[in-house]
C-alpha positions in Angstrom: 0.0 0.0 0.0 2.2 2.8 -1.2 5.4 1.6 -0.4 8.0 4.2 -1.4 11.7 3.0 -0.9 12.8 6.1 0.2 10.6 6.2 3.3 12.6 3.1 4.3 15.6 2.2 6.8 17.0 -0.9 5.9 19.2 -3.5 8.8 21.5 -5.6 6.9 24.1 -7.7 7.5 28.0 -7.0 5.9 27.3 -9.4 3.0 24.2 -7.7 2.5 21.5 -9.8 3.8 18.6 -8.3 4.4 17.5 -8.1 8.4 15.2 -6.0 8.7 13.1 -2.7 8.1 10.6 0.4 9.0 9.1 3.4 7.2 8.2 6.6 8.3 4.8 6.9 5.6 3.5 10.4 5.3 -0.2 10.0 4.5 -1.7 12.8 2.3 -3.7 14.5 5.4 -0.2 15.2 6.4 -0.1 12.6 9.5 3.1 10.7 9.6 3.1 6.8 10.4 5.6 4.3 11.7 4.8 1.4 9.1 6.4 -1.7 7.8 8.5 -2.9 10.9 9.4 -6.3 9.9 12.4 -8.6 11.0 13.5 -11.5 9.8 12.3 -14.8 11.6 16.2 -15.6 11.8 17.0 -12.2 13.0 14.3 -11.9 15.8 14.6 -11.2 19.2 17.9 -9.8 19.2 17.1 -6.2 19.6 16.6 -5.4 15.8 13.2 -4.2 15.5 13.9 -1.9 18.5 17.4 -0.6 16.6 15.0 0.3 13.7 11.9 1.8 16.0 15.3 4.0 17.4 16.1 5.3 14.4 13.4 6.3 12.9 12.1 7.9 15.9 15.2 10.1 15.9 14.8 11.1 12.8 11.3 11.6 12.5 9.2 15.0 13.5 6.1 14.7 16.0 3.3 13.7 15.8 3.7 10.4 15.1 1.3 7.8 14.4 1.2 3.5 14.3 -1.1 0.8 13.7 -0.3 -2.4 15.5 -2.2 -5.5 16.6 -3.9 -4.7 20.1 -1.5 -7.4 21.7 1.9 -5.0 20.4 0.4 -2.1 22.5 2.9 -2.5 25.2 5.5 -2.8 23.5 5.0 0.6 21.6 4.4 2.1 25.0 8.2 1.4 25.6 9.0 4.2 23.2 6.0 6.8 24.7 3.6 5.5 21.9 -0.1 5.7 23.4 -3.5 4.4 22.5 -5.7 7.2 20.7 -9.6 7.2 20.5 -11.3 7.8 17.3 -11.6 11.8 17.9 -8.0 11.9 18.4 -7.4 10.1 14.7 -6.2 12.3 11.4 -8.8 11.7 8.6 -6.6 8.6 7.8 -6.9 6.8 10.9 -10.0 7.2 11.4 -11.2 6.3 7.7 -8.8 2.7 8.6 -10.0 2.3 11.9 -14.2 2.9 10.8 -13.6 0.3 7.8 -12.0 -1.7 10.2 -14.5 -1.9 12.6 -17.2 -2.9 10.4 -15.6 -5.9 9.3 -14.6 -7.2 13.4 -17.7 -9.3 12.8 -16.8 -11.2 9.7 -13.7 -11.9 10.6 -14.1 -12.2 14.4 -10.5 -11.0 14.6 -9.8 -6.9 16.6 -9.2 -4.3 14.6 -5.6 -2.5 15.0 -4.7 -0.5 17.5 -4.0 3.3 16.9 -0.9 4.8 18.9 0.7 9.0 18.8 3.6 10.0 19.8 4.0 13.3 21.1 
């Protein structure tokens, strides 16, 4: 969904395997969002996705914005993310978070969990 490579840091090893990456995605109502975090399965638990989070969030102006699972809240609360209600959204967010919601009951899975960062 609109993946731009220059919105990406990239983790990689000497040789030039790939570890990891994350995005800072600028949304056209001007929000910015922490997307794309992924690790490889090899590479997990060794402090990678947080070296990425790091990054980004130094380089990367406030507000800022994330959609996780529900269960990853806590984790993003590490970093001084925090769970926003729908009133709190940009246009974007909201828009996800309503569509979203109305299909909780097909799928029986939670919708994602909006986080800002001040």
């Amino acid at each position: 969904m609109d993946l731009n490579w220059k919105h990406f840091v990239v983790a990689e090893m000497p040789d030039g395997t790939f570890i990891g990456c994350a995005q800072l995605k600028p949304h056209r109502d001007k929000s910015l969002e922490l997307a794309s975090i992924a690790v490889e399965e090899l590479f997990r638990d060794q402090g990678v996705a947080r070296a990425l989070i790091e990054y980004q969030l130094a380089h990367s102006p406030r507000p800022l914005y994330l959609m996780c699972r529900p269960e990853l809240g806590s984790f993003y609360e590490k970093f001084g993310f925090r769970s926003i209600g729908l009133d709190e959204m940009p246009a974007y967010f909201r828009r996800i978070r309503r569509l979203m919601d109305t299909l909780v009951p097909l799928t029986g899975h939670e919708g994602p969990l909006i986080m800002r960062l001040e």
